[in-house]
N, C-alpha and C positions, 0 to 999 in steps of 0.2 A: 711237682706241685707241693707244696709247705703245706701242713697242717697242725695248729697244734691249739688242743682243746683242753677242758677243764674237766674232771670226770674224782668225784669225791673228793672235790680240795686238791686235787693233782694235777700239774700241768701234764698233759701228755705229746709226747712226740716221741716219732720213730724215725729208723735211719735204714738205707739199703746200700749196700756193699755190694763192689763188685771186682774183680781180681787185678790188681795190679803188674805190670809189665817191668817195673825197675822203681827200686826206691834213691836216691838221693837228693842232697840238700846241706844246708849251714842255715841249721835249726836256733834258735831259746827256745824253752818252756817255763811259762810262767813260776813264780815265784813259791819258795817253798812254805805248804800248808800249814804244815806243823809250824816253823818257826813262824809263820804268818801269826797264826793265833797267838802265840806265845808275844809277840813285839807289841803286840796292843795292849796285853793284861799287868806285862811290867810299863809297858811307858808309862801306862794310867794310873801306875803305884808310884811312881817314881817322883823325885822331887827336880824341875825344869824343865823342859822341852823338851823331848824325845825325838829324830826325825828317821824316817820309817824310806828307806828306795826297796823296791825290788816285792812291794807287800801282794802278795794276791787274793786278785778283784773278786774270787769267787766267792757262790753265796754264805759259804761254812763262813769265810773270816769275815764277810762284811756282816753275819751275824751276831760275830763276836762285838767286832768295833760298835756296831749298833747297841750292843748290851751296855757298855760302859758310855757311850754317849747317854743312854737313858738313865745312868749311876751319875749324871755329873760332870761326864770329862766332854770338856774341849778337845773333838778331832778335825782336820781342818786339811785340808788338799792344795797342796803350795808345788805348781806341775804338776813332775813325779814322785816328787815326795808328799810324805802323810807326815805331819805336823800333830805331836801329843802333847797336849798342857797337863802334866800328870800334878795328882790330886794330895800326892804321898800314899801311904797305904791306910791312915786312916778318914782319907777324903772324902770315900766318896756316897753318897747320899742315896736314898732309898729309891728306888726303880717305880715309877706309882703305877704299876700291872707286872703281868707273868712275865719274865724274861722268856724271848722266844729265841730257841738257838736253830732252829731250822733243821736240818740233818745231823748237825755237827754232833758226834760223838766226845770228839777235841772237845769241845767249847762248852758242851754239858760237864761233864766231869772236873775238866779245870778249875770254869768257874765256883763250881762246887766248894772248891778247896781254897777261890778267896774268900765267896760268900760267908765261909763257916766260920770266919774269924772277924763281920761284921757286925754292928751294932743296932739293925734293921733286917727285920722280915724280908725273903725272899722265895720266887717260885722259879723253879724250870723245868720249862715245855719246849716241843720241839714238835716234828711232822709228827703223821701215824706211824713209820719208821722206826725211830729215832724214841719213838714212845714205847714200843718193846723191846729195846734194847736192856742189858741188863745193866742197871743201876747201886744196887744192892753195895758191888765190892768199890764202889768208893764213898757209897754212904757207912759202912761197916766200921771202916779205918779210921772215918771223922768221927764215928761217936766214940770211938777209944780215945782220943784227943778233948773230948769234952762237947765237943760240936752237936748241937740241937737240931740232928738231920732225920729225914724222915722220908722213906718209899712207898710205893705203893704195897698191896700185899702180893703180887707178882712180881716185886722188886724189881720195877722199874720206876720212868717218869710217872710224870711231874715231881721234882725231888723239892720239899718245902723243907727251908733254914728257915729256925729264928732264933733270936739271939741270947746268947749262953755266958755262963756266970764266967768264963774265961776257958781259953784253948791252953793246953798244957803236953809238951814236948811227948811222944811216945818213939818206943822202940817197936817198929811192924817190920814181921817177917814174910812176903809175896809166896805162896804157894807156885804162881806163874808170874813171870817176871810182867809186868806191864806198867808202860811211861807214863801212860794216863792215870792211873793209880800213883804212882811214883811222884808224878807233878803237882795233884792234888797235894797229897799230905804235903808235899814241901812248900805249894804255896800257904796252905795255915798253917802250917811252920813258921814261916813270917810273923803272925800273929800271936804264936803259940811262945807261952811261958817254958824255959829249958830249952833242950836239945831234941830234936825228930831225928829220927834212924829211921832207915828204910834198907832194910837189905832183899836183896835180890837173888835167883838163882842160878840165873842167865843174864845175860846184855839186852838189854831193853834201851832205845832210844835216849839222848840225851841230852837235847836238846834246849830242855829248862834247865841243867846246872850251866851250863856255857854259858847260858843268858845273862842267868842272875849275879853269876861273874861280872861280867859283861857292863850289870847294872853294879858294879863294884859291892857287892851283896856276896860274902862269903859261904862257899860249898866245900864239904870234902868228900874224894870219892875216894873210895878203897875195892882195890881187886886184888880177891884171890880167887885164882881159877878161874872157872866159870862164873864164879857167883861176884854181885858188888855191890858194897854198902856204901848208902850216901847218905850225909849227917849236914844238917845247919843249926846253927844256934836263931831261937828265935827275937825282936825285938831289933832287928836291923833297918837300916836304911836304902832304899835303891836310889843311884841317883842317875838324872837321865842322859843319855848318851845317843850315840848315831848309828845305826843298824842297817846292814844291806843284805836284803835277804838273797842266798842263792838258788838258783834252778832248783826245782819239786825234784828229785829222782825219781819219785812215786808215779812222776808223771812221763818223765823220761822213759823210765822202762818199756813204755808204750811201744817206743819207736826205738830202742833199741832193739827189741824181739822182732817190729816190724822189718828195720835191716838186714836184722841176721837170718832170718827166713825167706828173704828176699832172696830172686832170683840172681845169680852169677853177674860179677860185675857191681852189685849193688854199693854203696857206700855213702854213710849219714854221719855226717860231725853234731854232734849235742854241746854248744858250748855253755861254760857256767854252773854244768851242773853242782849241788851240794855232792860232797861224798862223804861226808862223816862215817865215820867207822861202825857206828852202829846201825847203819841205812844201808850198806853197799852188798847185802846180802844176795841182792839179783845181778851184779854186776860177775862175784863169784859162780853162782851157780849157771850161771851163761859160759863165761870161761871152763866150768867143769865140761858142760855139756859140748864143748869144741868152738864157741863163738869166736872169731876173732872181731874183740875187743878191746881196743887200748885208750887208757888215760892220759893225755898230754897235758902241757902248762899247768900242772899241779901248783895250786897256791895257797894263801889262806885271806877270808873277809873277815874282819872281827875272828870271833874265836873259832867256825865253820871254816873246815877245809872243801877250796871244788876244782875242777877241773873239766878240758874238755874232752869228751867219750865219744870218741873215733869207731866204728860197725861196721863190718863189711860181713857182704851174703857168707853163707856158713855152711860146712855140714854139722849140721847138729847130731849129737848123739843121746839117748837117755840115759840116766842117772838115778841113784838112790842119793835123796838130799839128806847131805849131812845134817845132824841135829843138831848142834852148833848155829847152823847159818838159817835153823827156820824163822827164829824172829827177828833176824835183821832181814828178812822179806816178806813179813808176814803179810802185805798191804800187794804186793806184789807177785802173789801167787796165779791171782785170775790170770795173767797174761805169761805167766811161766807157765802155764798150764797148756795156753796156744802153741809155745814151742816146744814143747814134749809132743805135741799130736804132729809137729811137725818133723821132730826128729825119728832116727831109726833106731830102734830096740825098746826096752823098758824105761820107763819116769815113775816111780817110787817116792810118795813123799806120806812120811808118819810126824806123830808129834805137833799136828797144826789143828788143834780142836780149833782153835781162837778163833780160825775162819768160818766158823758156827754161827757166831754171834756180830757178826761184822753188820754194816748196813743190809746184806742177804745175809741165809744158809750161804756164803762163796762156793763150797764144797758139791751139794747137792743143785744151785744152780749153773755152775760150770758142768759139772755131770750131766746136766740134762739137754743141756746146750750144746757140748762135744758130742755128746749121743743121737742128739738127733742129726747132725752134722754126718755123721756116718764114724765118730770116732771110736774105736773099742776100748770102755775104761773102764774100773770099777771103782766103786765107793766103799770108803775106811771109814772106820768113826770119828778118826782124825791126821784125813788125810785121801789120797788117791793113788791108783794106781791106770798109767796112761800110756797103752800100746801104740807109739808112733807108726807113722806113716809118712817117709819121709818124700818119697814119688807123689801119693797122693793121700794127703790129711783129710782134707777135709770135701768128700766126695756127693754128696747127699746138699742139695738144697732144702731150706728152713728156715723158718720163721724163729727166734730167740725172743724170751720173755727176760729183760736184764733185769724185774723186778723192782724197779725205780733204781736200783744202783749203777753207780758212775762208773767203776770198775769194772762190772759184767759188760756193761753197752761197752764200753771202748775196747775191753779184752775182743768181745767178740769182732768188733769191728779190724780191728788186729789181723783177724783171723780171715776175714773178709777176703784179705788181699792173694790169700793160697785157695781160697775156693774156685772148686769148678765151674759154680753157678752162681747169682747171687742170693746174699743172704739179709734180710730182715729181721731187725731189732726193735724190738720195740721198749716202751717208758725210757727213753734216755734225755730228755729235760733232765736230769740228776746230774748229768755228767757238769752243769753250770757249777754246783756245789765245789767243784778242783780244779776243772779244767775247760773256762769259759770258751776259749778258741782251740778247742780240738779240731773240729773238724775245719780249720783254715790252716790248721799247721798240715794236716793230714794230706789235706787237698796239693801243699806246698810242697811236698816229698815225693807223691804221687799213687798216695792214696785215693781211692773213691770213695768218699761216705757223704752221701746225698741227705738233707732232710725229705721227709714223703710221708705220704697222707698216714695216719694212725688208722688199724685195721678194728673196726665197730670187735667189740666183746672184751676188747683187751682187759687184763687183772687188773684191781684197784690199787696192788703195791701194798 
């Protein structure tokens, strides 16, 4: 029986899991988020029509599209394609209320970094979430740049721009490498008088310089080592072009970990996924841990490399994650986290504070969730430590609180499919925000995640 209620501005609904007998199928997953948000914010800068396949329907990016629809632009649904009448970059026109970004972390932060280079007042809100999330370090960056940006004094949302005597190029040096940060300053860069530097000290997604190529909008990226600097000059033009976004991996990984812990015999083709090199960090750390996993028909769409990602059931084994490959999966930990309880020996991951601050604690809510599952692991301050159980993981029936996030409810549902009994999740309405048809692909493979009635007391999220 379906239930799903409203309980302080939250939709609520919960899911119940229950063990699956074999996984296969010749899967897609929706289209990727990040480059989702990012085709809307250039096409609506850009000069001519932009056309958008592959865009996904979730609520992050129809929040986005809905922010510059309220700035001005012509977005327009032609099929399967999304139709931009972009405005140039200084088209577009004053929002008359708060822009509301919903959960999106993307979508706050970004548009940040166009707003700070307009000519009009602006505000951004989002859920209660999405409202404590920390704001601070990419308002920090804009006011080096000249940007008239302002946080709360918990340095978060509601972040209010208004308009400054002019943006002017800066050289910023990241403490932690991060794209969201990254994308911002370089989209007021655009704006910005001179040159903007951004260097970095790690590989951090890259998603915006590809693009802004892409929109014939010059980038330079430079790698040494580990670290890389990317520099644009500002005062350019985008001009619009045609974009196919590929498969989410973020979302992939779902059912790649579901394969690989599958029992004997199993086997899932993922076709289309993105694999961009700075995303493919759960792909590696599967193959450390023993997954057989392979990539076939490598190709490229626009400037995005993908391919289709072949799983078959595994014995997994635990691993110390290299430091290197924590933030090309930083997004992909909750559900690497299922396959260390399902692998045998130790899973070891340091160096992931970031999962702190994500839409949960990720860290202390997977913790609490594998624990009561019957997992034995302990808590890092950045990071976990996870004693698989590769016979039997996940032993202990329970109830899971995903905290409104998307990533906890599906990680555990993941996990679902190796329990001995079933398992209840609850707040997972969130999961719409990436991955509107989860539980139809799930069901497709031969997963069980049922909707069912929300149990009276649950958290507010």
């Amino acid at each position: 029986m379906k239930s799903r209620r409203i309980k302080n501005g939250v939709t609520m609904s919960s899911w119940q899991t229950n063990p699956s007998q074999q996984i296969s199928g010749d899967i897609r997953v929706p289209g990727d988020k990040s480059i989702s948000h990012r085709s809307i914010m250039l096409g609506a800068l850009a000069k001519g029509v932009t056309e958008i396949r592959g865009f996904l329907s979730g609520d992050d990016c129809v929040a986005t599209r809905q922010a510059f629809e309220a700035m001005g632009v012509n977005i327009t649904d032609q099929d399967d394609v999304i139709c931009i009448e972009g405005v140039g970059i200084n088209g577009l026109q004053a929002p008359a209320k708060p822009i509301d970004v919903g959960n999106s972390g993307t979508g706050m932060r970004l548009l940040a970094g166009v707003l700070a280079g307009q000519s009009f007042a602006s505000t951004l809100v989002g859920d209660a979430s999405l409202m404590q999330r920390p704001m601070k370090r990419v308002a920090e960056p804009l006011k080096q740049m000249g940007a008239n940006v302002s946080v709360n004094a918990a340095g978060c949302a509601p972040i209010a721009i208004a308009p400054s005597s002019g943006l002017h190029g800066v050289t910023y040096h990241q403490s932690v490498a991060s794209a969201q940060v990254k994308s911002a300053l370089l989209l007021a860069g655009i704006y910005a008088e001179g040159e903007t530097i951004v260097h970095e000290p790690g590989v951090s997604r890259d998603h915006t310089e590809r693009m802004l190529r892409s929109f014939g909008y010059p980038v330079e990226t430079i790698v040494t080592g580990e670290s890389r600097t990317t520099k644009l000059q500002g005062g350019g033009v985008l001009n619009a072009t045609q974009i196919t976004i590929p498969g989410d991996i973020s979302s992939a990984a779902f059912f790649m970990v579901v394969a690989a812990i599958a029992p004997a015999g199993s086997v899932l083709t993922i076709r289309g996924v993105g694999v961009n090199p700075t995303r493919t960090g759960i792909i590696d750390i599967l193959q450390q841990m023993g997954a057989d996993l392979t990539l076939e028909n490598q190709r490229k769409v626009g400037d995005e490399p993908i391919a289709d990602v072949v799983v078959r059931a595994s014995t997994l084994k635990g691993i110390t994650v290299p430091r290197e490959l924590v933030p090309l999966a930083i997004d992909e930990f909750p559900v690497i986290f299922v396959a260390a309880a399902c692998a045998t020996g130790t899973f070891i991951l340091r160096d992931a504070k970031e999962l702190r601050v994500k839409e949960s604690d990720r860290i202390a809510a997977m913790a609490t969730g594998l624990a009561a599952l019957g997992v034995k692991c302990e808590v890092l301050e950045d990071g976990m430590v996870i004693h698989g159980n590769s016979d039997n993981p996940f032993p202990n029936a329970a109830t899971i609180d995903s905290l409104t996030d998307h990533r906890i409810a599906m990680a555990f549902a993941v996990a679902g499919t190796r329990a001995c009994q079933a398992i209840t999740i609850l707040q997972c309405a969130h999961v719409a925000t990436s991955f509107p048809n989860f539980r139809a692909l799930a069901a497709a493979v031969g997963m069980s995640v049922e909707e069912t009635n929300d149990l009276a007391g649950t958290s507010d999220g």
